[in-house]
C-alpha positions, 0 to 999 in steps of 0.5 A: 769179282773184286767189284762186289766188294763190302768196305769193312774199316781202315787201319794204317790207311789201308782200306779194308773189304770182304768180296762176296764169296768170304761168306762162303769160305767163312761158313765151310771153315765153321763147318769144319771145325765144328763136325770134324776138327774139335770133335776129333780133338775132344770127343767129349765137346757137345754139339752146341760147344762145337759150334760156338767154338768153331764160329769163334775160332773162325773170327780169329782164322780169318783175323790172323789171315789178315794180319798176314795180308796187312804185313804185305801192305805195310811193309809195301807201304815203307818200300815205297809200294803203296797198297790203298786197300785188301780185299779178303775173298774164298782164297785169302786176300788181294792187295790193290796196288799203286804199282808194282815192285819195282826192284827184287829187293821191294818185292823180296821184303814184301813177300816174305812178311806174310809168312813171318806174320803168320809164324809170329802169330803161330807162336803167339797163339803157341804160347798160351796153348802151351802154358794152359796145358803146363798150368792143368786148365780144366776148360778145355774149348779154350785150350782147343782155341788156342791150339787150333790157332797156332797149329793154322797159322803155321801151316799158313805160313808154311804154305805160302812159303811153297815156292810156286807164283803166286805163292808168297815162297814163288814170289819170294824164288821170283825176287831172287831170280829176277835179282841173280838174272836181271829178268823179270818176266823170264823169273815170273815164268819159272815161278809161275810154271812150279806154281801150276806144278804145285797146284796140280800136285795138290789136286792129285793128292787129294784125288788119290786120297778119295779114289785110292786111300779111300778117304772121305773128308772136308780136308781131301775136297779142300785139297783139291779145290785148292790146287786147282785154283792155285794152278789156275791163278798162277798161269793166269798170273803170268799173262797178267805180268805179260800183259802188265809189261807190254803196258809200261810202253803205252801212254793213255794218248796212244789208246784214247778216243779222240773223235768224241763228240761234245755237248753244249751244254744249252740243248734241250734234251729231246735234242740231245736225245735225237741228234746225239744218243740215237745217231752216234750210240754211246751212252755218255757224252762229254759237256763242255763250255767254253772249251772246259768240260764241265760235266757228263751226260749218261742215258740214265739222267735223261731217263729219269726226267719225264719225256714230256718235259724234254723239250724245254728241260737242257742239259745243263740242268741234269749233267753229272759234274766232273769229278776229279777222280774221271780225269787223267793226263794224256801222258801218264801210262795207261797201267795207271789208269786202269788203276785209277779206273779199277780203283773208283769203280770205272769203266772209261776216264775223261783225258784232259791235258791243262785243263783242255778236254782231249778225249776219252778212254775205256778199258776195253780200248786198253785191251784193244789196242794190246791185242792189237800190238800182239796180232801185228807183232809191234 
């Protein structure tokens, strides 16, 4: 999901996107604005103000949610906890992490600046509702703009202070139980468990609501939704910091591939293409000249280059030159390079040790070889 992502800006060195389902969220809450919240403040409005205010006061709803996922960041960022990007998705945001917290109190400051963001922002907005309802304003959309945007940014605050994982109130419960307990993972479990709790009261409100109440609206449906994902995320959450744990023991060495077959870089493709590509399978190979990897080469760069000129055409002369950013030291752990991996859009990393070129690592070898620790029970 995080992959289809479109880069925005930078602020405070944080790199800032939208996924692809933002648009969807953006569109629903315009909707709602428009047709149900307005209407029933100021029945007075026309169609045409609605909609205008809604996408508006959208633009802003969404800013203020970042200005509550940039305050994560930032103080992250002071704590020693560097976030290299967020990404604003149907559900809020999510911060890319060079690691974890590493004490209760990083991840007690961090997760509490969310909500004062919003509660800053609610009384920000707060302010001018308040002072054009005392001064008589006649123009009465921007007095609704306002007071929409302090009355969500409260509820935004307020909401994120429920104590359920991942809930910034059940990481705010995690970091004091995980400080009074010395126990990360069992102050996880806690947090994660009121978190389904949570998600699936929310989503029995709303079904009571609809079946019971008998009442139909964007609101209702919205509850719902919400909780369901919100249980969702936090027993998904909880295998991931399992998972994330039983990592901090492994080192990329443990899970490279080390039997990788090189390629010199002075033969010809259609040799490379019949004694590599079809015999062994894979997709990529490594080249290397004088024991120093210089370079890749994928089936896609040899499919571009017409088979009538593979016989003469080598190597050397179509490879992708190594970057930086494919190679990673056989000692560091490997949460680090699914990080890396994650972070520039890959699914393998060159594993090199003083510039010796000593195998390759996938993803799916990381889970591999974690499922594989848990089925021997090592």
């Amino acid at each position: 999901m995080l992959k289809r992502n479109i880069k925005l800006f930078k602020i405070f060195g944080i790199e800032v996107g939208l996924n692809w389902s933002w648009f969807l969220i953006f569109i629903m809450v315009i909707f709602s604005l428009s047709t149900q919240v307005f209407p029933g403040w100021y029945p007075q409005f026309s169609l045409l103000t609605n909609i205008i205010l809604g996408f508006i006061t959208a633009i802003f709803f969404f800013t203020s949610v970042l200005i509550h996922e940039l305050s994560h960041s930032v103080v992250a960022n002071l704590r020693g906890v560097t976030i290299k990007s967020i990404n604003l998705f149907m559900f809020g945001g999510v911060a890319q992490m060079s690691k974890p917290p590493q004490t209760a109190v990083q991840e007690f400051l961090m997760a509490i600046a969310g909500p004062l963001a919003s509660f800053i922002l609610s009384i920000f907005f707060g302010i001018f509702w308040f002072g054009l309802r005392l001064t008589n304003f006649k123009f009465l959309p921007i007095i609704a703009f306002f007071g929409y945007l302090s009355l969500i940014n409260l509820s935004l605050g307020i909401f994120n202070l429920l104590p359920g994982f991942p809930l910034d109130g059940g990481r705010i419960l995690r970091s004091i139980l995980w400080y009074l307990t010395e126990d990360f993972l069992s102050s996880t479990r806690i947090a994660s468990i009121l978190g389904q709790i949570i998600g699936y009261g929310m989503a029995a409100f709303g079904f009571l609501s609809i079946f019971i109440y008998q009442l139909q609206s964007f609101g209702v449906i919205w509850f719902i939704v919400l909780g369901l994902f919100l249980q969702n995320l936090a027993k998904t959450s909880y295998k991931q910091e399992i998972m994330r744990s039983s990592l901090e023991t492994i080192f990329v060495r443990d899970v490279m591939r080390r039997d990788v077959q090189i390629i010199n870089p002075d033969i010809t493709l259609n040799d490379l293409v019949k004694n590599w590509f079809m015999i062994y399978g894979y997709k990529i190979f490594p080249v290397l000249e004088n024991g120093k990897i210089i370079g890749t080469i994928r089936t896609e760069d040899v499919k571009i280059i017409p088979k009538d000129r593979w016989l003469t055409t080598k190597v050397k002369e179509v490879l992708r030159p190594v970057k930086d950013t494919q190679l990673i030291d056989s000692n560091v752990n490997v949460i680090y390079a699914i990080s890396k991996m994650n972070d520039k859009q890959l699914d393998y990393l060159l594993v090199t040790d003083q510039n010796k070129f000593l195998g390759i690592i996938y993803q799916k070898d990381i889970i591999r070889y974690v499922k594989l620790k848990k089925d021997f029970k090592i």
